[in-house]
C-alpha positions as CSV (number, residue, x, y, z in Angstrom):
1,X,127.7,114.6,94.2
2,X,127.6,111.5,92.3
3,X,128.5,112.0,88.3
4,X,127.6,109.6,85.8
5,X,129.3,110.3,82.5
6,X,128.4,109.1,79.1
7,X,128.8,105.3,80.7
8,X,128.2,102.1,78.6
9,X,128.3,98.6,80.0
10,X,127.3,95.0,77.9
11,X,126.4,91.9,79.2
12,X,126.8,88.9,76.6
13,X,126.9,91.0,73.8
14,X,123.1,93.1,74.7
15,X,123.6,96.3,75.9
16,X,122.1,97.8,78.7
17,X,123.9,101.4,78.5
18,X,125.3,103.2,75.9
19,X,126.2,106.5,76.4
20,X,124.3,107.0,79.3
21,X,124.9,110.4,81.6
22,X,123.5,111.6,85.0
23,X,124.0,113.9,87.6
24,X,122.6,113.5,91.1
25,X,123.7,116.4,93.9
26,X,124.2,115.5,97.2
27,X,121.4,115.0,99.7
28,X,118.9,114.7,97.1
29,X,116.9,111.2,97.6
30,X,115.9,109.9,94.4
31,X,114.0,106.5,92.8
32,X,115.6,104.5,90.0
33,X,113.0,103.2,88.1
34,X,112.9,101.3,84.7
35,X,111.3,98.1,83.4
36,X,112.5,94.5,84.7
37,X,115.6,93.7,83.3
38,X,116.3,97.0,82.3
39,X,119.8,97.7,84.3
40,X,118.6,99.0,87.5
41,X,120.4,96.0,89.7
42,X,123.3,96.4,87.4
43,X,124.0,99.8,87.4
44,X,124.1,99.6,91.4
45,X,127.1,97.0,91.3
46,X,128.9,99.0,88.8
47,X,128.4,102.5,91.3
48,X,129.7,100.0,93.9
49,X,132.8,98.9,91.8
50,X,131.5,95.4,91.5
51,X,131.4,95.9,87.6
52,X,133.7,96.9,85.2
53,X,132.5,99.7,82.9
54,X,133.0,99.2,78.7
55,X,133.2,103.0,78.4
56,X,132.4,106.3,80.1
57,X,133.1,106.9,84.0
58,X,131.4,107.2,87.5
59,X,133.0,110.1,90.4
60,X,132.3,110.5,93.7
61,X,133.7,112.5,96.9
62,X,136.9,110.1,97.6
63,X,136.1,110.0,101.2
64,X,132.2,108.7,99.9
65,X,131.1,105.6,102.0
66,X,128.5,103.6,99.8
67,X,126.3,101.5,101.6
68,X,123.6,98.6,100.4
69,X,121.5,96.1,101.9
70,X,123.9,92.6,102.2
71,X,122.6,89.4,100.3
72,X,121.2,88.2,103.6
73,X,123.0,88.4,106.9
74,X,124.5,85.4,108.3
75,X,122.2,82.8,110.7
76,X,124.6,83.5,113.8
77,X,124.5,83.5,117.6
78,X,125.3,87.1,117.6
79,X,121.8,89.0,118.8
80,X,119.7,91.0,116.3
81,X,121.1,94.5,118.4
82,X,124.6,94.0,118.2
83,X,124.8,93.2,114.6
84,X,123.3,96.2,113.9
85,X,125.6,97.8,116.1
86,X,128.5,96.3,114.3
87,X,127.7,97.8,111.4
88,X,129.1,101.0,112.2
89,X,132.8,99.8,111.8
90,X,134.3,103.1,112.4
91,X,132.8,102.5,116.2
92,X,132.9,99.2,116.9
93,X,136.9,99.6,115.6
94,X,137.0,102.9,118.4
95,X,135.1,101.2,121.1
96,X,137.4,97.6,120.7
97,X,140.7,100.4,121.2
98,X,139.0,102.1,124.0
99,X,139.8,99.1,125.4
100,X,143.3,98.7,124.9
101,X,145.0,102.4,124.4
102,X,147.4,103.1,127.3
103,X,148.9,106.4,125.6
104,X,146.9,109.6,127.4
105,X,146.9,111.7,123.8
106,X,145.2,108.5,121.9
107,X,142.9,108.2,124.7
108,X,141.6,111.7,124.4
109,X,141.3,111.2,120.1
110,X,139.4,108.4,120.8
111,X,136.7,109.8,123.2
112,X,136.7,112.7,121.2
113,X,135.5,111.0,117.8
114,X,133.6,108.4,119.8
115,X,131.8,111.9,120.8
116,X,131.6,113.3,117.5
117,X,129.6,110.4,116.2
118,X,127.1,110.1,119.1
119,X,128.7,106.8,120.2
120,X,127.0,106.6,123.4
121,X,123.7,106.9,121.9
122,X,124.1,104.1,119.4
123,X,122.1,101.0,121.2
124,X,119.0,103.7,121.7
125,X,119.1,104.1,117.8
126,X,120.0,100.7,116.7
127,X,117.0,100.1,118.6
128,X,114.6,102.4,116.8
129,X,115.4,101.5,113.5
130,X,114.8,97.5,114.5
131,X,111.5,98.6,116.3
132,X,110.1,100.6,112.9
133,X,111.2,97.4,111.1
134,X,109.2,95.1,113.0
135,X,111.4,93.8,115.9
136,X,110.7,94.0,119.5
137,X,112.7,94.8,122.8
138,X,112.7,90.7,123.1
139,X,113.1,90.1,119.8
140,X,116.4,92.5,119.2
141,X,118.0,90.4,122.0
142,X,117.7,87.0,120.3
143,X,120.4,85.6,117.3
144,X,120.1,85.8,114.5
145,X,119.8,82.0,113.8
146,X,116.3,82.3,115.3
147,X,115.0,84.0,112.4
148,X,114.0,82.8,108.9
149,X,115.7,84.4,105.6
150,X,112.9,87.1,105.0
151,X,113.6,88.3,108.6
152,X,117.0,87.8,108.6
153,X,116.8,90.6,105.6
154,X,115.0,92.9,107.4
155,X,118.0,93.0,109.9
156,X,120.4,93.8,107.3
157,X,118.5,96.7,105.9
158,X,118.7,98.0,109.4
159,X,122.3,97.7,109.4
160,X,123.1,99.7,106.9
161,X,120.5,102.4,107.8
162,X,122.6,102.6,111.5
163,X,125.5,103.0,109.4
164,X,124.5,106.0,107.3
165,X,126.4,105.6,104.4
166,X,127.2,108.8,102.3
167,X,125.2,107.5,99.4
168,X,122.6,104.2,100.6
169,X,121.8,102.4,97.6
170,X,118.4,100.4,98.0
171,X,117.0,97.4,95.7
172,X,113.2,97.1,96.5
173,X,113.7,98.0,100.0
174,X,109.5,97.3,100.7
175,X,109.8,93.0,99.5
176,X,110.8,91.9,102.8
177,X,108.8,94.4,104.6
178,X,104.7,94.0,105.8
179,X,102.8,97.8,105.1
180,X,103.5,99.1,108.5
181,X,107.4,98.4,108.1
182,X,106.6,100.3,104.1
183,X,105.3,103.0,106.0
184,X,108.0,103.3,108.8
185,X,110.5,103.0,106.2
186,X,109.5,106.0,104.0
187,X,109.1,108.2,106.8
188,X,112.8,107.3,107.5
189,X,114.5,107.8,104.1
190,X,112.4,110.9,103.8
191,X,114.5,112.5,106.6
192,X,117.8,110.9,106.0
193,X,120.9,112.8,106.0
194,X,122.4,112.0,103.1
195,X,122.0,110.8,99.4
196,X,119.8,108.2,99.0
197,X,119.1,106.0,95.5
198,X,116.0,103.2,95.6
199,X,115.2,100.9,93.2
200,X,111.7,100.8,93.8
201,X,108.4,99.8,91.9
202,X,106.4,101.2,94.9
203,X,104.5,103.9,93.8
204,X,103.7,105.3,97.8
205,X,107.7,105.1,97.9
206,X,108.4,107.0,95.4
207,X,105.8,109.8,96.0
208,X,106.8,110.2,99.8
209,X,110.3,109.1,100.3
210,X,111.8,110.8,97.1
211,X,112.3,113.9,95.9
212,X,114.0,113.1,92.5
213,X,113.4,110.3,89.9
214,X,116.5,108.6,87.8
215,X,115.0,106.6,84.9
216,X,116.5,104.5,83.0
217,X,114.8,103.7,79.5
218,X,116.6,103.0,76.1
219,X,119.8,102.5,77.8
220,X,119.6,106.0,78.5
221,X,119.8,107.4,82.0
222,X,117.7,110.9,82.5
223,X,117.0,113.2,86.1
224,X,113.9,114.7,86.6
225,X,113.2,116.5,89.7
226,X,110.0,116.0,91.6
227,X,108.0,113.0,93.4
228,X,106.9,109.7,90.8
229,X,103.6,111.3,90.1
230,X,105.4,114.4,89.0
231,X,107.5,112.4,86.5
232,X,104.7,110.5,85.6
233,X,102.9,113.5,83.8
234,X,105.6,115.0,82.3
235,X,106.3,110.8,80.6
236,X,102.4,111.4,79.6
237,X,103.1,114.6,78.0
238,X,106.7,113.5,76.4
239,X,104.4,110.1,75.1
240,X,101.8,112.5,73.6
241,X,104.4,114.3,71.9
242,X,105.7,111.0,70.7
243,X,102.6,109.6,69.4
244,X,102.1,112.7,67.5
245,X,105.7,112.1,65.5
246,X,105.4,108.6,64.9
247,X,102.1,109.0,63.5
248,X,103.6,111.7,60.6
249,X,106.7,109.6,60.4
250,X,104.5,106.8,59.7
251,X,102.7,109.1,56.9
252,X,105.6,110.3,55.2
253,X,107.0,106.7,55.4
254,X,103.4,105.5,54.1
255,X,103.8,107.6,51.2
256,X,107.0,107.3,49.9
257,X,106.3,103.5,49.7
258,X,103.3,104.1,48.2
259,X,105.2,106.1,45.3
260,X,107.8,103.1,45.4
261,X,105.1,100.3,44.7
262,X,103.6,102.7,41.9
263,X,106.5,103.4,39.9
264,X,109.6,100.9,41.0
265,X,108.7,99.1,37.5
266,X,108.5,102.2,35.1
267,X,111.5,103.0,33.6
268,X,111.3,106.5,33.8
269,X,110.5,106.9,37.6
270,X,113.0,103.9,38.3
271,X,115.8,106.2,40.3
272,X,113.1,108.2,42.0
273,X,111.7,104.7,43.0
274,X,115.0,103.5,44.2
275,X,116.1,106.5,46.3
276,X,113.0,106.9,48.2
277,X,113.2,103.2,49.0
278,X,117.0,104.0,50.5
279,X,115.4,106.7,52.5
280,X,112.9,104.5,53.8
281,X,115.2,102.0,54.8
282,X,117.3,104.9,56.4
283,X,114.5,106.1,58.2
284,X,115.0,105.7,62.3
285,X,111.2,104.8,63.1
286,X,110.0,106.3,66.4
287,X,107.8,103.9,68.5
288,X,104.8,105.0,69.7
289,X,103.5,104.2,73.1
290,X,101.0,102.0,71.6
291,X,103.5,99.5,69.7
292,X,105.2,98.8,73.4
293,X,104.0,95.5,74.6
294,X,101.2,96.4,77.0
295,X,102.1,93.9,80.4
296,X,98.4,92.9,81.0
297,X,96.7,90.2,83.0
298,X,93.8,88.7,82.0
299,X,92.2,86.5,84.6
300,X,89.2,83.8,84.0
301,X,85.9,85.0,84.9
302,X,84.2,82.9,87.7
303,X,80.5,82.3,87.5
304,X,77.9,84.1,89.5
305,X,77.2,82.6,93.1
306,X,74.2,82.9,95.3
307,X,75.9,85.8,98.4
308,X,77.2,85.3,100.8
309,X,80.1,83.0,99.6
310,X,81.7,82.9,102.9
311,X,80.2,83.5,106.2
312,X,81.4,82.7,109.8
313,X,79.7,83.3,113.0
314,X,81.4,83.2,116.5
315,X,84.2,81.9,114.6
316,X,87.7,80.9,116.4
317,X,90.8,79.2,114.3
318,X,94.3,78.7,115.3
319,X,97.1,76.0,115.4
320,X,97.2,72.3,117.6
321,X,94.2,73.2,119.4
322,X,95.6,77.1,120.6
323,X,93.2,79.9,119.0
324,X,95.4,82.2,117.1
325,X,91.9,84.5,116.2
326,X,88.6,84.7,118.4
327,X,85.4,86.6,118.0
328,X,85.1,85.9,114.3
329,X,81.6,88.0,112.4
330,X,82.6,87.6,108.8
331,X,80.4,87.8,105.4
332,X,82.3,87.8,102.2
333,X,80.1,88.7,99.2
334,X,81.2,87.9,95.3
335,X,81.8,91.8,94.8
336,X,83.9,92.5,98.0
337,X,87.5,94.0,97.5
338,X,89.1,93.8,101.2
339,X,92.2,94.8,102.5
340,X,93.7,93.2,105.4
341,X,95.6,95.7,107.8
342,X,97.6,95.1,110.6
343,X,101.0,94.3,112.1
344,X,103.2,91.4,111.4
345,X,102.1,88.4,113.7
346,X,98.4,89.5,114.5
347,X,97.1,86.9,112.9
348,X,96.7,88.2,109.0
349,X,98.1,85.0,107.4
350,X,96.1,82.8,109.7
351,X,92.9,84.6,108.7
352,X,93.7,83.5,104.7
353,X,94.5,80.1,105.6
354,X,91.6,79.8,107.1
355,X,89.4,81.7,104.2
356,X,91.3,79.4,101.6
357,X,90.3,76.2,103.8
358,X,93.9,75.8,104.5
359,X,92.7,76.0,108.3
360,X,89.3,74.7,109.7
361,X,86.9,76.5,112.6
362,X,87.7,75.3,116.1
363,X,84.7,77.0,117.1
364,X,81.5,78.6,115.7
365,X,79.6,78.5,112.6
366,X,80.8,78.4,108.7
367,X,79.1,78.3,105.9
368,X,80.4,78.6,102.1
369,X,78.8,78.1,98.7
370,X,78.8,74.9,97.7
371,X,80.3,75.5,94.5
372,X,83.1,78.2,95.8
373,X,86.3,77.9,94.5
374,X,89.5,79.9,96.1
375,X,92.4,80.8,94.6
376,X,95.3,81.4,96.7
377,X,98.5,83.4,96.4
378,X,101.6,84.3,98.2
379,X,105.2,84.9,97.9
380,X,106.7,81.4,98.8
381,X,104.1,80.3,96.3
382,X,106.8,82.2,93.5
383,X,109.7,80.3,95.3
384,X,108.2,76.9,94.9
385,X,108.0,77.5,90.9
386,X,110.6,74.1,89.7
387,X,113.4,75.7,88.5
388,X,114.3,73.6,85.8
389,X,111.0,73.6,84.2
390,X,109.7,76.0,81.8
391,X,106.3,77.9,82.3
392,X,104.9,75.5,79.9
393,X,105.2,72.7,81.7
394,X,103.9,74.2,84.8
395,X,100.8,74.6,82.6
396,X,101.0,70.6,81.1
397,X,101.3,69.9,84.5
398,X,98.2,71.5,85.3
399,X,96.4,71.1,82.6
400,X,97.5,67.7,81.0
401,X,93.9,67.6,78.6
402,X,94.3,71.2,77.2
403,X,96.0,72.0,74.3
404,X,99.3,73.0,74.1
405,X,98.1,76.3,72.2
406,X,95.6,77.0,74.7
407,X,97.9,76.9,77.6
408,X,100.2,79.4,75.4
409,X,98.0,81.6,75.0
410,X,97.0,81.7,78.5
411,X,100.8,82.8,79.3
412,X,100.5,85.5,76.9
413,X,97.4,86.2,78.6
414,X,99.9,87.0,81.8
415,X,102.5,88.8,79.8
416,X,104.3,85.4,79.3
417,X,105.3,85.2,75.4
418,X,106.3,82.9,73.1
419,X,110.0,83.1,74.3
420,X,109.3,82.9,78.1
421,X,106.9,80.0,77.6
422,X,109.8,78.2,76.4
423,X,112.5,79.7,79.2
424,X,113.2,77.3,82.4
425,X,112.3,79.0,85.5
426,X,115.6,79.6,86.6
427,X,116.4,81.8,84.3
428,X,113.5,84.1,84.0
429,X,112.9,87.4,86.1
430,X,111.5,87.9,89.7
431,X,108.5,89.5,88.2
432,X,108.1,86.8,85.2
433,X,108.2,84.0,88.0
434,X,105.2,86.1,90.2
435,X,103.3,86.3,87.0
436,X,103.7,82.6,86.3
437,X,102.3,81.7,89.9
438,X,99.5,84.5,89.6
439,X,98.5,82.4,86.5
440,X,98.7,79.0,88.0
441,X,97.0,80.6,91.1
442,X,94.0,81.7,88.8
443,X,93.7,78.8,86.8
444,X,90.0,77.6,88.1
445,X,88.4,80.9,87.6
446,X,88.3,80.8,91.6
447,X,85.2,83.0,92.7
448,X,87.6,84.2,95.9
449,X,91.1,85.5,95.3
450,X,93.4,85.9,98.2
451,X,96.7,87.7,96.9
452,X,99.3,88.0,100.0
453,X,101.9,90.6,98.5
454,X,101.2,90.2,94.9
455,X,103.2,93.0,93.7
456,X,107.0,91.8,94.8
457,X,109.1,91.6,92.0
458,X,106.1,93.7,89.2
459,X,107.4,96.8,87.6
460,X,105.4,99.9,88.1
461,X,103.1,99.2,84.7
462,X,102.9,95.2,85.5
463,X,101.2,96.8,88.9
464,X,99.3,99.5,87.3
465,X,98.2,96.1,85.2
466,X,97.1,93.8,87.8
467,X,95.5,96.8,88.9
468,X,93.2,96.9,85.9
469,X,92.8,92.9,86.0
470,X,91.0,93.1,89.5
471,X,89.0,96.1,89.0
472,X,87.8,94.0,85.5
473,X,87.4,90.8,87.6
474,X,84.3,89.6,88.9
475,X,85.1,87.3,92.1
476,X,86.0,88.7,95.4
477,X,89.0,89.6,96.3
478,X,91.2,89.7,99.7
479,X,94.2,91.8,99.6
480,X,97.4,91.7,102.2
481,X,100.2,94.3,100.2
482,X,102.8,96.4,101.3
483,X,101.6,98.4,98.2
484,X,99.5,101.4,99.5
485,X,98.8,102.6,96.0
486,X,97.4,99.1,95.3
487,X,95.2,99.0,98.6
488,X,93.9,102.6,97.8
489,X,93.0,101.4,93.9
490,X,91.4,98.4,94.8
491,X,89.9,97.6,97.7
492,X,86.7,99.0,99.3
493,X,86.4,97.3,102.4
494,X,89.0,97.3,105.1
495,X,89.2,95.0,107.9
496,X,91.9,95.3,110.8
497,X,93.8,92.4,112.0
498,X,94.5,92.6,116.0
499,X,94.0,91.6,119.5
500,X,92.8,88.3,118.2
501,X,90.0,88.9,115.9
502,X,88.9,90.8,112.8
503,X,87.2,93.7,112.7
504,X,86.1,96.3,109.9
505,X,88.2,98.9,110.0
506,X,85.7,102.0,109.6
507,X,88.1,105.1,108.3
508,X,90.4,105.1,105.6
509,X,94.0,103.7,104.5
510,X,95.5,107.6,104.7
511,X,94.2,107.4,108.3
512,X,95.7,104.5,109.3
513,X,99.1,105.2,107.7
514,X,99.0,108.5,110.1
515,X,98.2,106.0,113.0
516,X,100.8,104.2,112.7
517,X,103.4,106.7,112.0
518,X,101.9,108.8,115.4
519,X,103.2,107.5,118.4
520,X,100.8,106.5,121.1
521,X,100.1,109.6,123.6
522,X,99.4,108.5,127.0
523,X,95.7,109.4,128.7
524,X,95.9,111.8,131.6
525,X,94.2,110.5,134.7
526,X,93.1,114.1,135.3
527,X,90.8,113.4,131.7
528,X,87.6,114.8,132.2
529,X,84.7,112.8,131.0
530,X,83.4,113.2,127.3
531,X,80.6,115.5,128.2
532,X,82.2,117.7,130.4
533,X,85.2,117.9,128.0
534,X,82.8,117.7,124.4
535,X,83.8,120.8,123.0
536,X,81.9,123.8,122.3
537,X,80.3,123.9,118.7
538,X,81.1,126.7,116.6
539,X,79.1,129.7,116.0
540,X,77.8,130.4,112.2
541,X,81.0,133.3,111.3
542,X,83.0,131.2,113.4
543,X,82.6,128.1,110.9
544,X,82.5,131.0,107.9
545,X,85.9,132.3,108.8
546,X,87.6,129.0,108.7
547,X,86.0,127.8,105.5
548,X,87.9,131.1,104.4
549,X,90.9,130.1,105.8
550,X,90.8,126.3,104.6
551,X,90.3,128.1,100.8
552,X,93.7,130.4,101.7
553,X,95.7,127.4,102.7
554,X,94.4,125.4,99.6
555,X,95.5,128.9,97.4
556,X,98.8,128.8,99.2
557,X,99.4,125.2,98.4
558,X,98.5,125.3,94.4
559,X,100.5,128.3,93.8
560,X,103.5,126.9,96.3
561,X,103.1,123.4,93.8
562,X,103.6,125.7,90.6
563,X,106.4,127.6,91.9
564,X,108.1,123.9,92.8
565,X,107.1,122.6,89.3
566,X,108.7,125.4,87.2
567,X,111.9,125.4,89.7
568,X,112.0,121.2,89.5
569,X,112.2,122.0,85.3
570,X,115.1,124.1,85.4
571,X,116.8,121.4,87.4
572,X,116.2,119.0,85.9
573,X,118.2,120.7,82.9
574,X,121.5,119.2,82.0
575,X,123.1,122.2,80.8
576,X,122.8,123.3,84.9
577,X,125.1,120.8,86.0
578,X,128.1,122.1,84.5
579,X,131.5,122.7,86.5
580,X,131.1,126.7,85.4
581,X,127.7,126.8,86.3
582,X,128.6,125.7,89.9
583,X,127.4,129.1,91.9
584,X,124.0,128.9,89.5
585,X,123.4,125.2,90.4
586,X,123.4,126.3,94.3
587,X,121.4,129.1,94.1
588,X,118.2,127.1,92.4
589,X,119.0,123.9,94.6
590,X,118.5,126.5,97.6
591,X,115.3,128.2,95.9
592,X,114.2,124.7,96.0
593,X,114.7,123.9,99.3
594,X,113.3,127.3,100.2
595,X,110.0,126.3,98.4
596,X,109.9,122.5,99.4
597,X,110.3,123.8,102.6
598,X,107.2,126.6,102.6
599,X,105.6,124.1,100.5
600,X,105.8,121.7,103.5
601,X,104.5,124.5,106.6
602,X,101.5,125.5,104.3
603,X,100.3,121.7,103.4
604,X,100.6,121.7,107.5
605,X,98.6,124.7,107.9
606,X,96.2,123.4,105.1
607,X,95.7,120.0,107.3
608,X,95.5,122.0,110.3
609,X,92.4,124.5,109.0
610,X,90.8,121.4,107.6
611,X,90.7,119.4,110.4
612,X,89.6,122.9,112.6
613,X,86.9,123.0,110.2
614,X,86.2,119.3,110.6
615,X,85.5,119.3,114.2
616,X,83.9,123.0,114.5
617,X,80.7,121.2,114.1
618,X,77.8,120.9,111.4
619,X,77.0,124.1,109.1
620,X,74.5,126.3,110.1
């Protein structure tokens, strides 16, 4: 169990906790979410030790192992496998005195542990995690030196996943990751072994991966048990509430200065002026929602073009004369919101380059409106920003005729305010730099946006933002994110990236995410053909009585969900996690698990009638 108690840490005088408490019991896998430059990133290093705390304290087992994802691992000669490999000291330490231990009793300890921790099957699961990240069977054999920074962090997070740390802390796990590495990943923290904490803005993540969410807001640290969703709600319902007390605060407040600037000159109502004044000045205003600075974009509308603005015919593109994509049939229309899907290296980033005219035809037919403009946006884009230049003079720079107050107000216009405006690069925040290149990205009202993982760096509500911005925005848009919330809010057309060309991907995003987390079943030579083996349809009570058993799966879900709503609010009481309330503690952690658990075989069961029903065959 890891206690955090009544902790407070400053950092140049601003404090980012006071008095903040939490409790999170073993197992559990939980997202720590917050706004930028909350704490999040802080509070990791002081869990780790890194950072001295001002006040309060932080416990864990004494035996606990903490694990994170290294800064980047090193550019060596040592091969992709065996640094994963090495990660696992305690085994790399046995295996290295296997080697050298002459004494028979020492011997026997060691192949003894070295079977306790599955030694032996080590490589095979090294292996598996580097796969799911995006590495192959070549690729795992190659050093590390081969492989560019972005990479290179991809093999660290699979180092620390082989190593299975007692508690894994994870700092936006998904940035270095493509969507089917996302994917892979939260399958994998779902099942692992021990406690898990992610700093995450990912709202898939934190639905699927996590069963718990830590948030940190007003230096304040509180638990709430359920997926993000869940704890989304119950913030609505806590902002209602709030809303609601600001706005009689605000009254009362409203009236006694309104007696105050009525009477503060009569001589007679003088002292009654006076102390209502002192109570008003004692008064500890609540904020409502509303008064929170809202993190919008607002991007420049383009102007309407004749369709289509893009379209290629028998298209092929590539690099020095090799085709990288063939077979190209492409229309893009003003209105068109598409996702690209597909794995790392089919060709996703070629098919932008060549969309932004950053890569010409080698073959077949193009044609564009003649007054299209692109805009064109990707991660290295945020990484080019000058770092000793403020966001203003990005903007002078591209935009030497405008006015000074017009450029401000277009960095407003992307969350960017008076003080950031005037910050040098350097110093502002990951997301702050990705909103300052989404701005300078957007600057010509382009009538095509291509956005290649916008959403690195955002918090949760700078995401639900940009959300808003594209629905509002009236140019087309092409979409490559790791962000499956994003994908699923946004776009409407999804093409797939692979075997060389570009095709429209005809089901939908939930259906890919199960192809790619199902592994590949061989066919069976003995298949017989597709009329022979078409199955039988379904008679009338046939289709009746599953329809009646998709509505008792359905029944069995809801009242599963309530059951795990009202357990998840006794939880995620404080008073529970007392040292005398140990025995209580484990009996609703097990009702829990005993519900999660049902909850889990009758969402199966629910699937499984549905998809019954599915293929029974048309109603009759």
């Amino acid at each position: 169990m890891l206690r955090i108690s009544d902790i407070s840490y400053s950092v140049e005088g601003r404090p980012l906790f006071e008095g903040a408490s939490a409790v999170i019991p073993d197992g559990h896998k939980v997202g720590l979410v917050g706004r930028n430059g909350a704490g999040k990133t802080t509070l990791f290093k002081i869990i780790r030790g890194e950072l001295g705390l001002d006040g309060g304290d932080i416990a864990l087992p004494s035996r606990a192992k903490i694990g994170g994802v290294a800064q980047e691992v090193p550019s060596s000669s040592t091969s992709l496998i065996d640094t994963v490999l090495e990660a696992d000291t305690e085994r790399a330490s046995l295996l290295a005195e296997a080697d050298t231990a002459t004494e028979p009793t020492r011997i026997a300890e060691i192949q003894t542990r070295l079977a306790d921790i599955d030694a032996w099957s080590a490589e095979g699961r090294a292996a598996s995690i580097l796969k799911g990240l995006g590495f192959d069977d070549a690729e795992q054999r190659m050093p590390c030196s081969d492989f560019s920074g972005g990479w290179r962090m991809r093999v660290a997070l699979a180092a620390v996943l082989f190593a299975q740390p007692d508690l894994l802390l994870l700092d936006e796990p998904t940035n270095y990751l493509d969507l089917e590495g996302a994917l892979w990943l939260e399958a994998y923290l779902a099942k692992y072994p021990h406690t898990v904490i992610i700093i995450s803005h990912d709202r898939g993540l934190l639905n699927r991966a996590v069963g718990a969410i830590l948030h940190l807001e007003d230096r304040k640290l509180t638990f709430y048990q359920g997926p993000y969703d869940q704890f989304a709600r119950q913030r609505a319902e806590q902002r209602a509430v709030q809303a609601a007390m600001a706005k009689k605060q605000q009254a009362r407040r409203d009236h006694m200065q309104s007696f105050v600037d009525r009477f503060k000159a009569k001589a007679s109502k003088a002292k009654q002026a006076q102390s209502r004044l002192k109570m008003i000045e004692k008064m500890d205003m609540i904020a409502s929602p509303e008064q929170v600075a809202k993190r919008v974009f607002t991007f420049p509308e383009p102007e309407e073009l004749s369709p289509p603005i893009i379209s290629i015919e028998g298209g092929s593109t590539g690099y020095n004369g090799t085709p990288v994509l063939n077979r190209l049939n492409l229309r893009i229309d003003q209105d068109d919101r598409i996702a690209l899907l597909g794995k790392n290296g089919q060709g996703k980033s070629t098919l932008s380059k060549l969309l932004s005219n950053r890569l010409v035809l080698m073959d077949g037919k193009e044609i564009r409106a003649g007054k299209l403009r692109v805009g064109f946006f990707a991660q290295h884009q945020v990484e080019e920003l000058h770092v000793n230049e403020t966001p203003l003079q990005h903007m002078i720079s591209a935009r030497p005729d405008v006015q000074h107050s017009k450029l401000r107000a277009q960095l407003a216009g992307f969350g960017l305010g008076p003080d950031q405006a005037e910050t040098e690069v350097g110093r502002l925040s990951g997301g702050q730099k990705a909103r300052l290149s989404l701005l300078l990205a957007t600057l010509d009202a382009p009538h095509l946006l291509i956005l290649d993982e916008p959403t690195n760096h955002l918090d949760i509500e700078s995401r639900e933002a940009l959300v808003e911005a594209l629905t509002r925005y009236s140019g087309a848009v092409i979409l490559v994110s790791h962000d499956m919330h994003l994908l699923s809010m946004v776009a409407d057309r999804l093409w797939l990236v692979s075997n060389g060309t570009v095709k429209p991907y005809e089901d939908d995003l939930e259906a890919y995410r199960r192809m790619l987390l199902t592994p590949a079943k061989p066919v069976s030579r003995s298949a017989k053909p597709k009329a022979v083996a078409e199955a039988r349809r379904a008679s009338r009570d046939e289709i009746l009585a599953l329809k009646s058993e998709v509505r008792k799966s359905e029944t069995r879900v809801e009242k599963l969900n309530e059951m795990r709503d009202r357990l998840a609010g006794k939880l995620a009481d404080p008073a529970l996690y007392e040292d005398a309330k140990g025995g209580e503690l484990e009996v609703w952690n097990r009702k829990y698990a005993e519900v999660m658990e049902a909850l889990e075989r009758a969402e199966t069961l629910w699937m499984t009638a549905l998809e019954k029903l599915e293929t029974a065959g048309p109603d009759r």
